[in-house]
C-alpha positions as CSV (number, residue, x, y, z in Angstrom):
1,X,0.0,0.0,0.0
2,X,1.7,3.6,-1.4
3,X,1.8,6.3,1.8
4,X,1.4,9.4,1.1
5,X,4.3,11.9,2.1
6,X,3.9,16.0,2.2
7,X,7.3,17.9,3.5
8,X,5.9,21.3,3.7
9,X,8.6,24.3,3.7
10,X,8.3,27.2,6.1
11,X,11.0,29.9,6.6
12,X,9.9,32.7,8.7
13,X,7.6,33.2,11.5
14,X,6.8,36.7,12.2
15,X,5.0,38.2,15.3
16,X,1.6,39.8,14.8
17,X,2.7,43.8,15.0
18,X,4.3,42.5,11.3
19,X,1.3,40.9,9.7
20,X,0.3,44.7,7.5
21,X,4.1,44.2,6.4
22,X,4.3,40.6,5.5
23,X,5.6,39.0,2.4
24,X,3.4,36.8,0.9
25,X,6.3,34.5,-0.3
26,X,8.3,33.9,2.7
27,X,6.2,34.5,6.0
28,X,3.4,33.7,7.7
29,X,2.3,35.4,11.0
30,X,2.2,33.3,14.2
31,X,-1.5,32.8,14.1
32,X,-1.5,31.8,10.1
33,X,1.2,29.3,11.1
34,X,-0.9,27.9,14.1
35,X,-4.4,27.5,11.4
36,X,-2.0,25.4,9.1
37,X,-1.1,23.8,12.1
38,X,-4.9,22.9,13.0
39,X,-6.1,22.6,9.6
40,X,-3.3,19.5,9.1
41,X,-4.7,17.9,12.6
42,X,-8.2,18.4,11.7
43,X,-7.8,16.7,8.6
44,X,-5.7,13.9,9.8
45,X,-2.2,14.6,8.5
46,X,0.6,12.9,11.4
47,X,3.3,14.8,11.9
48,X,6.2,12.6,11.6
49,X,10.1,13.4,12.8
50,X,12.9,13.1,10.5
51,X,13.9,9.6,11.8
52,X,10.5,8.7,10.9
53,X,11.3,9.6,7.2
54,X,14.6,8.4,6.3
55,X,13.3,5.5,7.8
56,X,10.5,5.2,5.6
57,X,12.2,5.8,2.4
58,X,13.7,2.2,2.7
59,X,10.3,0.9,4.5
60,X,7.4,2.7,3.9
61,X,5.5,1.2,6.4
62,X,6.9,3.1,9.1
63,X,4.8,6.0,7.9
64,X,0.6,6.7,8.7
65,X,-1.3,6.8,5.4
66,X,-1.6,11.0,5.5
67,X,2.4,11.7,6.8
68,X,3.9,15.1,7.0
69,X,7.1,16.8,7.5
70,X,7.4,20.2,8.3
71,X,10.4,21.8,7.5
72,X,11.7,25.3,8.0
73,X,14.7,27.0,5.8
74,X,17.6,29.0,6.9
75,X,17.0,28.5,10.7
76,X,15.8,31.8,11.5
77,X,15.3,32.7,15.1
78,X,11.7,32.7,14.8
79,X,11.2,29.3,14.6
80,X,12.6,29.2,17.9
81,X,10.8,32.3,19.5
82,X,7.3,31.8,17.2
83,X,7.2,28.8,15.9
84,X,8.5,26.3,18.5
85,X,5.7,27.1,20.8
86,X,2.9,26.2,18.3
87,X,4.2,23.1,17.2
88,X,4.2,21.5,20.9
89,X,0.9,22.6,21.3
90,X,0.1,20.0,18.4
91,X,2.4,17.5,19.4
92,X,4.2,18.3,15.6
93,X,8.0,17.9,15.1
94,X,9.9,19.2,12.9
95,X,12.8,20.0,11.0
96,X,15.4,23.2,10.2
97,X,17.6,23.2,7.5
98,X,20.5,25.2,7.9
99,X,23.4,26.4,6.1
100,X,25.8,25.9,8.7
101,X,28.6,29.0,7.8
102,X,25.3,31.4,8.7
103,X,24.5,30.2,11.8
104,X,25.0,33.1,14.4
105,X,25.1,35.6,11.3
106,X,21.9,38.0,10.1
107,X,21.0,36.7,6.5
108,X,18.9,37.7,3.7
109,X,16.9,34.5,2.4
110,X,15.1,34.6,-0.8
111,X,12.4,37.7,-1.4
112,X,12.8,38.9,2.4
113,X,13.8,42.7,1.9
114,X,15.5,42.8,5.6
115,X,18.2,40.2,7.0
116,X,17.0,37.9,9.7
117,X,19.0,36.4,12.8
118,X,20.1,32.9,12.3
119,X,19.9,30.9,15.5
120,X,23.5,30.2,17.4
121,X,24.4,26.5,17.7
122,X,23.1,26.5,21.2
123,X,19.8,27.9,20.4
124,X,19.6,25.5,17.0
125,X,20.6,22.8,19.8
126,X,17.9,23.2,21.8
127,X,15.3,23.6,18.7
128,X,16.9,19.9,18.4
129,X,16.5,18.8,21.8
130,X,12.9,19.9,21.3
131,X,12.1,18.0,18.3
132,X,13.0,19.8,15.7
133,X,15.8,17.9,13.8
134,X,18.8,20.4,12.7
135,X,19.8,18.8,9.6
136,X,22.1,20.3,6.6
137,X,21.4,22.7,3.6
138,X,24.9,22.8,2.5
139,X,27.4,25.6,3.3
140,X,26.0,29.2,2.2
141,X,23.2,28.6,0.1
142,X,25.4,28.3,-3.1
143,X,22.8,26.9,-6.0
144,X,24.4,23.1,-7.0
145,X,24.0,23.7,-10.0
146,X,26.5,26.2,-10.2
147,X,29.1,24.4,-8.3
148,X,31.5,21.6,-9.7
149,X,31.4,18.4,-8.4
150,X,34.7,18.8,-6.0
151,X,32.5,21.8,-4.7
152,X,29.5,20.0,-3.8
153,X,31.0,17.5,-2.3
154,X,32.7,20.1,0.2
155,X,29.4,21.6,0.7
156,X,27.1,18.7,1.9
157,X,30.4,16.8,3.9
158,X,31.7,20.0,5.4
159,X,28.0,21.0,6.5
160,X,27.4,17.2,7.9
161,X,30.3,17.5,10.3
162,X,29.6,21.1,11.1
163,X,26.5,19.7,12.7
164,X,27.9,16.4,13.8
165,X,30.4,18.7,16.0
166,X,28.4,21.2,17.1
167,X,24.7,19.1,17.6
168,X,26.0,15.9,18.3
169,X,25.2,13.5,15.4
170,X,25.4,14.2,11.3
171,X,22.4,15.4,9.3
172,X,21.1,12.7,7.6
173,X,18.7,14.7,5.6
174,X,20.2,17.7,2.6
175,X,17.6,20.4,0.9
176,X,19.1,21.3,-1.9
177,X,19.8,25.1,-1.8
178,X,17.6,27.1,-3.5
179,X,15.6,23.8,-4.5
180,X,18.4,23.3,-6.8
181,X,20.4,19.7,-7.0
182,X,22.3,20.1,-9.5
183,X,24.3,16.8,-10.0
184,X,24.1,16.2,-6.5
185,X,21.6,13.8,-5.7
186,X,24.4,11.2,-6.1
187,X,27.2,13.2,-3.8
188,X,24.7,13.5,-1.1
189,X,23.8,9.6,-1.0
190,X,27.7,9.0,-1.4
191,X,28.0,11.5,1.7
192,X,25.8,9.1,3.4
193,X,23.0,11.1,3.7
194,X,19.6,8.8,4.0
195,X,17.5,11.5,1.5
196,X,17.3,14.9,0.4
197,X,14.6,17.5,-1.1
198,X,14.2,19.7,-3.9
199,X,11.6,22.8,-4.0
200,X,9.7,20.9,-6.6
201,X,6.3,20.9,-4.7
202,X,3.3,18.2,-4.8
203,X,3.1,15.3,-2.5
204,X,5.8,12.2,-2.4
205,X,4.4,8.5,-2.8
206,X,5.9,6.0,-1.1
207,X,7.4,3.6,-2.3
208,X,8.6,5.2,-5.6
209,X,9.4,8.4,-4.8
210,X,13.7,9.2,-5.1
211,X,14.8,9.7,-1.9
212,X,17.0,11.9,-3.1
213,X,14.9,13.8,-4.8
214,X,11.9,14.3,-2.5
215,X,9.6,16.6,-3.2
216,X,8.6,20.1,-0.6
217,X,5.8,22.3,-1.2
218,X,6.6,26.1,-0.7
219,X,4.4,27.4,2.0
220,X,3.2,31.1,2.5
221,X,0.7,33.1,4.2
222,X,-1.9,32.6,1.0
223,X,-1.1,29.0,0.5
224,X,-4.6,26.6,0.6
225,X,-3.1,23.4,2.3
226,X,-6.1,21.7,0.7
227,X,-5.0,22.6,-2.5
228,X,-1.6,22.2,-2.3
229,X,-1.9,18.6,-0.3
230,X,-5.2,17.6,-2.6
């Protein structure tokens, strides 16, 4: 029986003096982020961890039928301060990509006009601690396919023990930068990462989905999960 597998892709949580100022690409407020949040228990999609996913791309029985992982890029401090709190109260874990030579640093990410703190190591182990899997999207964002192979493979290796040193285990999961994978779908499983994700958006079947190609569906404040998960 084929399980159905949604990785959803957050990035920025902001608080509710911001909502007149939001982007509609890149952030949703705290209480648009807590509706998604209801709207995926109401309508039965489990929450699964990141284990539960690398897992299930060898054995997809590990998963529930409706299976979701939510994912946030960059590992902006708002996860922490914003959205941290809402995914306990639904019992959700997660997972934050980051690109580990920004942690600590402010950042620009895609269409945000302003630069947003990165969480340190100790807050991104503590988002870790608390369920929400820090795991690798390379070095500093560079697209893959702009980088030779030699390059890549100093991106997703050097990034793995960056978080093996600072978390305490290596990333086992890659997104792509930018969505982008260049060539690298086979230097990331050579890296011995379990999977990895692209930007491509729809819903992953499993089995038959690549691994190392899984699919994540862009999420922003006008996005209709119903739609985007139908």
């Amino acid at each position: 029986m084929k399980k159905t597998l949604a990785i959803l892709r957050f990035r920025s949580i902001g608080g509710p003096e911001m909502d007149a100022l939001l982007s509609p690409a890149s952030i949703l407020s705290e209480s648009r982020f807590e509706e998604m949040l209801a709207w995926l228990h109401r309508n039965r999609w489990q929450a699964v961890t990141a284990g539960e996913v690398t897992r299930a791309v060898e054995d997809p029985a590990e998963l529930p039928e409706k299976a979701v992982l939510v994912t946030f890029d960059g590992g902006c401090r708002t996860v922490l301060q914003r959205g941290l709190p809402r995914l306990r109260k639904y019992r959700a874990p997660g997972v934050v990509f980051v690109a580990t030579e920004l942690v600590g640093r402010e950042a620009t990410f895609d269409s945000l006009d302003d630069p947003v703190q990165v969480c340190t190591w100790d807050e991104l182990v503590q988002l870790d601690r608390s369920d929400v899997s820090v795991q690798s999207s390379g070095l500093g964002r560079r697209r893959f396919s702009r980088l030779d192979a030699t390059e890549q493979e100093a991106e997703v290796l050097a990034s793995r023990d960056a978080i093996d040193r600072h978390v305490g285990r290596p990333a086992e999961i890659f997104a792509y930068p930018k969505g982008d994978p260049g060539r690298g779908p086979q230097i990331v499983r050579l890296a011995g990462y379990r999977a990895a994700c692209t930007l491509e958006g729809g819903v992953n079947a499993l089995p038959g989905a690549d691994p190392f190609r899984l699919a994540r569906i862009e999420v922003g404040p006008g996005t209709d999960l119903a739609t985007a998960l139908g």
